[in-house]
PAZA-320859 format. One line per field, with one value per residue (C-alpha): x, y, z; chain; residue number from 1. Coordinates in steps of 0.05 Angstrom, whole numbers, plus 5000, padded with zeros to 4 digits. Example, Ala and Ser with C-alpha at 12.3 -4.5 7.8 and 13.67 -1.06 7.14 Angstrom:
BEGIN
c1: (5246	5273)
c2: (4910	4979)
c3: (5156	5143)
kette: (A	A)
nr: (1	2)
END
This chain:
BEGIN
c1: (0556	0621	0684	0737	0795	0856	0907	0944	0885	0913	0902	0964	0924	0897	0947	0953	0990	0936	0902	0914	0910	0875	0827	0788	0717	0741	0776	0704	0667	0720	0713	0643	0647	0696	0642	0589	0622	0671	0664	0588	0560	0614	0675	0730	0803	0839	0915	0958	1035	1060	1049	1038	0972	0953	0913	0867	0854	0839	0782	0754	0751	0719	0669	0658	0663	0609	0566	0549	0541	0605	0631	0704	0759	0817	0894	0931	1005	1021	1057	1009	1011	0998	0914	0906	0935	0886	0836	0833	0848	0774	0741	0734	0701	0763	0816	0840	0920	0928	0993	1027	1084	1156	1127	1149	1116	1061	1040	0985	0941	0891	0901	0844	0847	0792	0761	0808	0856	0897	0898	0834	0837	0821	0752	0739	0769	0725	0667	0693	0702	0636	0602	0651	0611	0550	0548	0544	0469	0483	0458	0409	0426	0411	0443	0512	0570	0607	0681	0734	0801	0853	0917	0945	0949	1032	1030	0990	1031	1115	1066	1051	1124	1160	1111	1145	1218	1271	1271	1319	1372	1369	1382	1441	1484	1478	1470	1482	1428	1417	1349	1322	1252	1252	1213	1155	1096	1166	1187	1151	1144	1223	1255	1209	1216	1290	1302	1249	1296	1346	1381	1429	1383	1411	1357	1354	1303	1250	1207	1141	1129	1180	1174	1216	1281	1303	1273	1238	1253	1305	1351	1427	1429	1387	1416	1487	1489	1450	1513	1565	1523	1529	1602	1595	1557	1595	1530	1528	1470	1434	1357	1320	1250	1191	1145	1104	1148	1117	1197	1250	1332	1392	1466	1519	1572	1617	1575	1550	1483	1462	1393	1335	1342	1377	1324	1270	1334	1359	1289	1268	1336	1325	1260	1281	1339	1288	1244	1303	1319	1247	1250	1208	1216	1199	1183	1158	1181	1141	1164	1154	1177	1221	1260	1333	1355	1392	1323	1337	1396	1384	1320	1359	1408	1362	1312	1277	1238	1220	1148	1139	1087	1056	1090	1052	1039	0971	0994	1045	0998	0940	1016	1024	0959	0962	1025	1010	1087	1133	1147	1143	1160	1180	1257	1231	1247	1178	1177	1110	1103	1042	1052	1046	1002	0989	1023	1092	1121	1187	1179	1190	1229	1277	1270	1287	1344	1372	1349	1392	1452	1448	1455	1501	1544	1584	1582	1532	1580	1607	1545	1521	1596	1569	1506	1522	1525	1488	1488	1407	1400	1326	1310	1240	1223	1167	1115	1049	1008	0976	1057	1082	1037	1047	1119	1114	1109	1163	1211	1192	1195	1272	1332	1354	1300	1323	1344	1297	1248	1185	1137	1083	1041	1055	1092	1148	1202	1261	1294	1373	1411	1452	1415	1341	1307	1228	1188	1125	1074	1084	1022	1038	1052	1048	1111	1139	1199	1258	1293	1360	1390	1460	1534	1562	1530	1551	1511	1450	1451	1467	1410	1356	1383	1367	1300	1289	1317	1270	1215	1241	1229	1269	1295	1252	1301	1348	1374)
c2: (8190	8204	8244	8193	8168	8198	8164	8096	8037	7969	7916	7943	8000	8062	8118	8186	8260	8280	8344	8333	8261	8242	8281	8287	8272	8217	8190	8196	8157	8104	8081	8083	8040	7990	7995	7968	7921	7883	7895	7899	7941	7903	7930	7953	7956	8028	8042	8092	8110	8171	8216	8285	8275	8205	8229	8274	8215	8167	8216	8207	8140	8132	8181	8147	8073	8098	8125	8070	8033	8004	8004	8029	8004	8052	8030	8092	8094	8025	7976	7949	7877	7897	7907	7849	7817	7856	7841	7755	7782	7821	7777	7841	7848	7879	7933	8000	8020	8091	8089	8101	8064	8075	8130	8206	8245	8281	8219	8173	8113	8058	7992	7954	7883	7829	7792	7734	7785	7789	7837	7842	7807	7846	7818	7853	7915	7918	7909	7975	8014	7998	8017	8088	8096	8075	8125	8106	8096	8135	8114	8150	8186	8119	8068	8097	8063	8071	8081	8061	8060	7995	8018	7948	7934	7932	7889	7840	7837	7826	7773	7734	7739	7717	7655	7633	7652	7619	7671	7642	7621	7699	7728	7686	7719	7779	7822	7892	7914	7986	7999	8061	8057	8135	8161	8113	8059	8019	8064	8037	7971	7960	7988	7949	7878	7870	7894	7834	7787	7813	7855	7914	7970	8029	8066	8122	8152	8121	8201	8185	8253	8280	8243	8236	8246	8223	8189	8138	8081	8044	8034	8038	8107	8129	8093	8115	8146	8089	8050	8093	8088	8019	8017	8072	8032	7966	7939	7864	7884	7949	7934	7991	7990	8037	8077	8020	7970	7918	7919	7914	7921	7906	7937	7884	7891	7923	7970	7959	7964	7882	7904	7892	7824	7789	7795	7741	7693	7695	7693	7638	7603	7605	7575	7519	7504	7494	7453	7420	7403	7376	7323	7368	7349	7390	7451	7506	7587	7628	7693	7739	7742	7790	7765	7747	7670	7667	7648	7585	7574	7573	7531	7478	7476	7456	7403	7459	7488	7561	7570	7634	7693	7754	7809	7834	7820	7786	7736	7722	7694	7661	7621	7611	7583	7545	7512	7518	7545	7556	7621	7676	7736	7791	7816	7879	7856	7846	7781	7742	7679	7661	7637	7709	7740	7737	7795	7833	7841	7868	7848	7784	7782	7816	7769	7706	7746	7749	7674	7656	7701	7667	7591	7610	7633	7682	7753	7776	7788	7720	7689	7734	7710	7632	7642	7647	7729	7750	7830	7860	7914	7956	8017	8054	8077	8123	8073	8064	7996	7996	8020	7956	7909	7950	7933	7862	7839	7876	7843	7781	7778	7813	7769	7779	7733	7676	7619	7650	7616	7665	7676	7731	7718	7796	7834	7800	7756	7729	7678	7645	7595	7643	7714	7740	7814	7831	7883	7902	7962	7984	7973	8033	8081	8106	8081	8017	7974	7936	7891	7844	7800	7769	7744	7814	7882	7909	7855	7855	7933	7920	7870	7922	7968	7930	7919	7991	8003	7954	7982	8051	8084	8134	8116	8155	8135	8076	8043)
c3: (7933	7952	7924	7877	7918	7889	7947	7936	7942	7957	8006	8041	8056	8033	8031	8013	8030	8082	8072	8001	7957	8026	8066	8133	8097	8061	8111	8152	8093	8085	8163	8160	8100	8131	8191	8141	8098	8148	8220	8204	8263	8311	8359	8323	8352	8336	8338	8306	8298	8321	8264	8277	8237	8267	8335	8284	8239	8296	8322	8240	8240	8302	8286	8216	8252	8316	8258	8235	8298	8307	8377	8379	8429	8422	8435	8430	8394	8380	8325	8274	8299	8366	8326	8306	8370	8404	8351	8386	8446	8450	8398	8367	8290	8257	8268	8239	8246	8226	8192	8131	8150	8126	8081	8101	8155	8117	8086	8129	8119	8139	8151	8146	8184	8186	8250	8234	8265	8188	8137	8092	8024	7959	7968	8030	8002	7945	7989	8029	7962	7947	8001	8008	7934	7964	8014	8082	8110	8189	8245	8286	8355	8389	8339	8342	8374	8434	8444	8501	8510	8534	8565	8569	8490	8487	8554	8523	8451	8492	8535	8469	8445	8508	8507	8443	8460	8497	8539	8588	8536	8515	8582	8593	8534	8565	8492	8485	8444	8414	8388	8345	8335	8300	8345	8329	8339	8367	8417	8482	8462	8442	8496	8544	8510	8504	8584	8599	8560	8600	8546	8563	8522	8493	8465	8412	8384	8425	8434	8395	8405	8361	8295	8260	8269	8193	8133	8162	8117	8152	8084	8088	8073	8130	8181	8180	8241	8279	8252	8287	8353	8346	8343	8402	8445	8436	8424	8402	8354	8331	8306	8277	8268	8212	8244	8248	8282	8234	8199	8226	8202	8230	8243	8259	8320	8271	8263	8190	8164	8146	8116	8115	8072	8129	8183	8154	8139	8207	8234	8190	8219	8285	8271	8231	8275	8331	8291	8265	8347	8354	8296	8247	8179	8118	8151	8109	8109	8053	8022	7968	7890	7911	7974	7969	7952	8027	8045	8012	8025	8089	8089	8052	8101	8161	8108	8100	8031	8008	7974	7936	7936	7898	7936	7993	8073	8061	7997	8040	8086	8041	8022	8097	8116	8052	8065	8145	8143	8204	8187	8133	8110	8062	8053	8064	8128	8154	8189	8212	8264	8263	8341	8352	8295	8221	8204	8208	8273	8288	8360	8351	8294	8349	8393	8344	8312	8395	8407	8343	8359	8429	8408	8361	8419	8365	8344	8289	8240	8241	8239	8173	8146	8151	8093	8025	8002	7936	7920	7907	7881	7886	7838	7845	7775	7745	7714	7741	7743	7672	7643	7673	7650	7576	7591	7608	7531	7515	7570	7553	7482	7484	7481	7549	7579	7539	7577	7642	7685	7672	7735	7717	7784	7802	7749	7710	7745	7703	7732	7719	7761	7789	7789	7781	7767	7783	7761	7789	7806	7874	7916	7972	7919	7849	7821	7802	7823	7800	7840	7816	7852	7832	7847	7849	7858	7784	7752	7793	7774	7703	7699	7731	7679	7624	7646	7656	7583	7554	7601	7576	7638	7682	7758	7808	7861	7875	7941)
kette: (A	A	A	A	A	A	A	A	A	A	A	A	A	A	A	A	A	A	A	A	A	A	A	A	A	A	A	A	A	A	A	A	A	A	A	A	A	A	A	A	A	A	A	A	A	A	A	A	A	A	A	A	A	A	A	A	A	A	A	A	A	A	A	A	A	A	A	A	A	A	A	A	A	A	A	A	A	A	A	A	A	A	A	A	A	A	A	A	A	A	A	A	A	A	A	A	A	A	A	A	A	A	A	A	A	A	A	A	A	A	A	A	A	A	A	A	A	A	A	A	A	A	A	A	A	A	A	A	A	A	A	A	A	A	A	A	A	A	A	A	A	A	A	A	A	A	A	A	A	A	A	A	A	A	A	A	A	A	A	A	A	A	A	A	A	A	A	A	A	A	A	A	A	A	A	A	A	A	A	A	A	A	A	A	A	A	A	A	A	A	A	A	A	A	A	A	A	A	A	A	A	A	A	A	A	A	A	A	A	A	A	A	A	A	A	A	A	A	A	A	A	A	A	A	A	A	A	A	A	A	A	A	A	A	A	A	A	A	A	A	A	A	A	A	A	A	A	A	A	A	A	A	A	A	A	A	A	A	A	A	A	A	A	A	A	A	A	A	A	A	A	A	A	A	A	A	A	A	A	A	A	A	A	A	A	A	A	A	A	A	A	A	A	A	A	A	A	A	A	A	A	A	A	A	A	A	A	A	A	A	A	A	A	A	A	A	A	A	A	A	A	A	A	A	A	A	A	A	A	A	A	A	A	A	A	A	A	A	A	A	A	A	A	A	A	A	A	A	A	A	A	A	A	A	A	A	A	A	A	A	A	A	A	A	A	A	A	A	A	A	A	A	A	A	A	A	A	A	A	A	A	A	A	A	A	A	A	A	A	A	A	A	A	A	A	A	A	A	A	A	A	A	A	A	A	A	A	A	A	A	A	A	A	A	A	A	A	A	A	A	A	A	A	A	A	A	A	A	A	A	A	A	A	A	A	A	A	A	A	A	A	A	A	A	A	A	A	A	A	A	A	A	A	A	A	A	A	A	A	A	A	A	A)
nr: (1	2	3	4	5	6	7	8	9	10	11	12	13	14	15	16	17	18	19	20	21	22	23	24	25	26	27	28	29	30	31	32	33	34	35	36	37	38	39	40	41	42	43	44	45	46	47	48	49	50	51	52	53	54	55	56	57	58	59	60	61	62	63	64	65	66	67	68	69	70	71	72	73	74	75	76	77	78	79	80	81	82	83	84	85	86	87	88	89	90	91	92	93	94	95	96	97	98	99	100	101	102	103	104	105	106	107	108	109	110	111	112	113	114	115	116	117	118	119	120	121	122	123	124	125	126	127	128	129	130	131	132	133	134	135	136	137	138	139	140	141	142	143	144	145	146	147	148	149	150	151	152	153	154	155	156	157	158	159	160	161	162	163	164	165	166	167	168	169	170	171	172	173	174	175	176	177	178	179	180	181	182	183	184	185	186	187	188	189	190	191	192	193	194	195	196	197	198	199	200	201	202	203	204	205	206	207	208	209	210	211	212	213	214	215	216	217	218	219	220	221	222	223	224	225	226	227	228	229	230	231	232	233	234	235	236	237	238	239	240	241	242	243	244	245	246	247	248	249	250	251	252	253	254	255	256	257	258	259	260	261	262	263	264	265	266	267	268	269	270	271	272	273	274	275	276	277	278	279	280	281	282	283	284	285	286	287	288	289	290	291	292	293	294	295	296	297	298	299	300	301	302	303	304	305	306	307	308	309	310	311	312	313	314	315	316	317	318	319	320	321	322	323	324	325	326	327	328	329	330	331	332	333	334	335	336	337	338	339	340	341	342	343	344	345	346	347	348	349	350	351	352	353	354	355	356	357	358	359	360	361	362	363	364	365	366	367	368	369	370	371	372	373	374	375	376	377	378	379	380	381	382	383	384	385	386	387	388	389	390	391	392	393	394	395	396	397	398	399	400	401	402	403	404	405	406	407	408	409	410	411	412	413	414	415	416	417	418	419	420	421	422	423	424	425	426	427	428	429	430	431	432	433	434	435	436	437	438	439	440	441	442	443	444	445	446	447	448	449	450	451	452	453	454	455	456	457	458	459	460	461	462	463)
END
């Protein structure tokens, strides 16, 4: 039997401070129990960020997927998507990123993806918790799995995005384009994207072997000085990626952090203005609970609609498939096109964002001017999963949800005509979160706060 998990479970992966909440052994048992349960004796694609820890982990699960007779085809330091690209591209059984994504450097994870080449649902997960309970049955000497390595996995991933981009129109504008990728999964694969669409690259921190250089959450905060290189650079645009490179932000020509929220709108824009171009009616973009209203604002302004999701990359595409969507997304700014992958991809959520900004034919900060503004505002507060759904009564039976819309899909969202606040367990870490959205930036934050007052629960950090 193995040791409880004491590291963040959720089908956004299974995270934890390494060497501590998350350890060598159980990292061992878990791989050989995603060996079992999903890839089922099959190959498995392997990738990793650049994490000091990540090249240690990687060696675990192999060993735990090869012990259990899984073969193991290893991609070195790469974006998550770039897995489950590689995942169709071998016909492979499933795929392990090792990555704990925007969390800080002594924090890692797994990512668990499915042969469809997505994320695996919460079924799939349970199966691998049950068989890291089980215990894993090992191989013997001559059942275990083999293990090779692909050099050409970021080749193959810019080859699938420059199929879907006007590649041509791109070049022509002739952008200035300054890319930090902190030192992370991003930092080959960036650079090398934007010069073949004929971008003039200025990168920074683009040395995955000196994580990282900051926090590695790309918030406004973080990014200041990516701002003033910017404005340095003359740079039409400044994209920043997470470790990962599976989100991706964005800095305007002035300089000025436009967040995170803008990169699915203007993605989801240049989509539906080229659907728009080829008679498409109806098209579909899906998004989170928690994703700003711009989203529909901008889908109604191309015939477009906006169909909403539990929080998380992989409800995000059940809604996708469901709807079969033109494009989705989370305002995390996590962008997916399912032309390229089922999954976040900041690679070619770069590439739309330039495709957009060159039909548009004006600067970024213009074209952010044209869609209507609202002011979010996102607090992390100390309440775990079983506190929030405790709390959820509460909120709804106090007088400030009168007159509200009610969605209790995934935590509690209140919504008005003109403003809306969710809370919700966080499913990367043990906290919870509170996000308002509304016409100016003091009532969005006085709305969270009377959440959190009803909630009665103390801000662990705000942003």
């Amino acid at each position: 039997m193995s040791t409880p998990l004491r590291c963040v479970v959720s089908i956004s992966g299974i995270r934890g401070l390494v060497g501590d909440t998350l350890t060598i052994p159980e990292i061992l048992a878990l791989s050989a129990a995603y060996g079992v349960a999903v890839a089922k004796g099959g190959t498995v694609v392997l990738g990793r960020d650049s994490r000091p820890t990540g090249h240690m982990i990687a060696q675990a699960v192999a060993a735990g997927l090869r012990g259990v007779g899984c073969s193991v085809v290893e991609i070195g330091v790469v974006p998550t998507p770039t897995v489950p690209i590689m995942i169709g591209e071998l016909k492979a059984a499933g795929g392990i990123q090792v990555s704990a994504s925007h969390n800080p450097i002594e924090w890692n994870a797994l990512k668990f993806f499915a042969g469809s080449g997505r994320n695996v649902d919460q079924a799939q997960l349970d199966a691998v918790l049950a068989a890291y309970r089980a215990g894993s049955a090992w191989q013997r000497w001559d059942g275990c799995g083999g293990h090779r390595t692909r050099s050409d996995a970021i080749s193959v991933h810019i080859d699938r995005v420059l199929k879907v981009t006007d590649a041509e129109l791109v070049r022509r504008a002739r952008l200035t384009v300054l890319i930090d990728s902190v030192n992370g999964a991003g930092s080959a694969i960036a650079p090398e994207l934007l010069a073949r669409l004929g971008c003039n690259v200025v990168p920074v921190f683009t040395r995955p072997d000196q994580p990282f250089p900051r926090d590695p959450e790309p918030t406004a905060h973080n990014v200041r000085l990516t701002g003033a290189m910017v404005r340095a650079a003359n740079a039409d645009i400044g994209f920043v990626q997470d470790p990962d490179a599976d989100r991706l932000a964005i800095i305007d020509d002035r300089g000025t952090y436009i967040g995170e929220e803008y990169t699915l709108v203007l993605c989801a824009a240049a989509r539906f203005a080229a659907a728009q171009a080829e008679g498409v009616k109806g098209a579909v973009a899906v998004t989170n609970l928690s994703t700003s209203r711009m989203l529909d604002d901008v889908a109604a302004r191309f015939g477009g609609r906006v169909v909403r999701s539990k929080v998380g990359e992989a409800n995000v595409v059940d809604g996708m498939q469901a709807e079969q969507a033109l494009i989705g997304g989370e305002g995390n700014g996590g962008v997916i096109d399912p032309r390229v992958v089922w999954g976040r991809d900041s690679q070619i959520g770069m590439a739309l964002v330039l495709e957009y900004l060159a039909r548009a034919k004006m600067p970024l900060s213009e074209v952010v001017n044209a869609i209507p503004r609202y002011a979010m505002h996102k607090e992390k507060v100390a309440m775990d999963r079983a506190a929030v759904t405790a709390a959820i009564p509460k909120v709804q039976g106090d007088a400030l949800a009168q007159g509200a819309t009610i969605d209790s899909r995934d935590g509690l969202k209140l919504t008005w005509k003109d403003r809306w606040v969710h809370v919700r367990a966080s499913g990367t870490e043990p906290a919870s979160r509170i996000i308002a959205e509304a016409p100016t930036a003091a009532e969005a934050e006085a709305l969270a706060a009377q959440v959190r007052a009803v909630c009665g629960c103390q801000v662990v950090h705000g942003h």
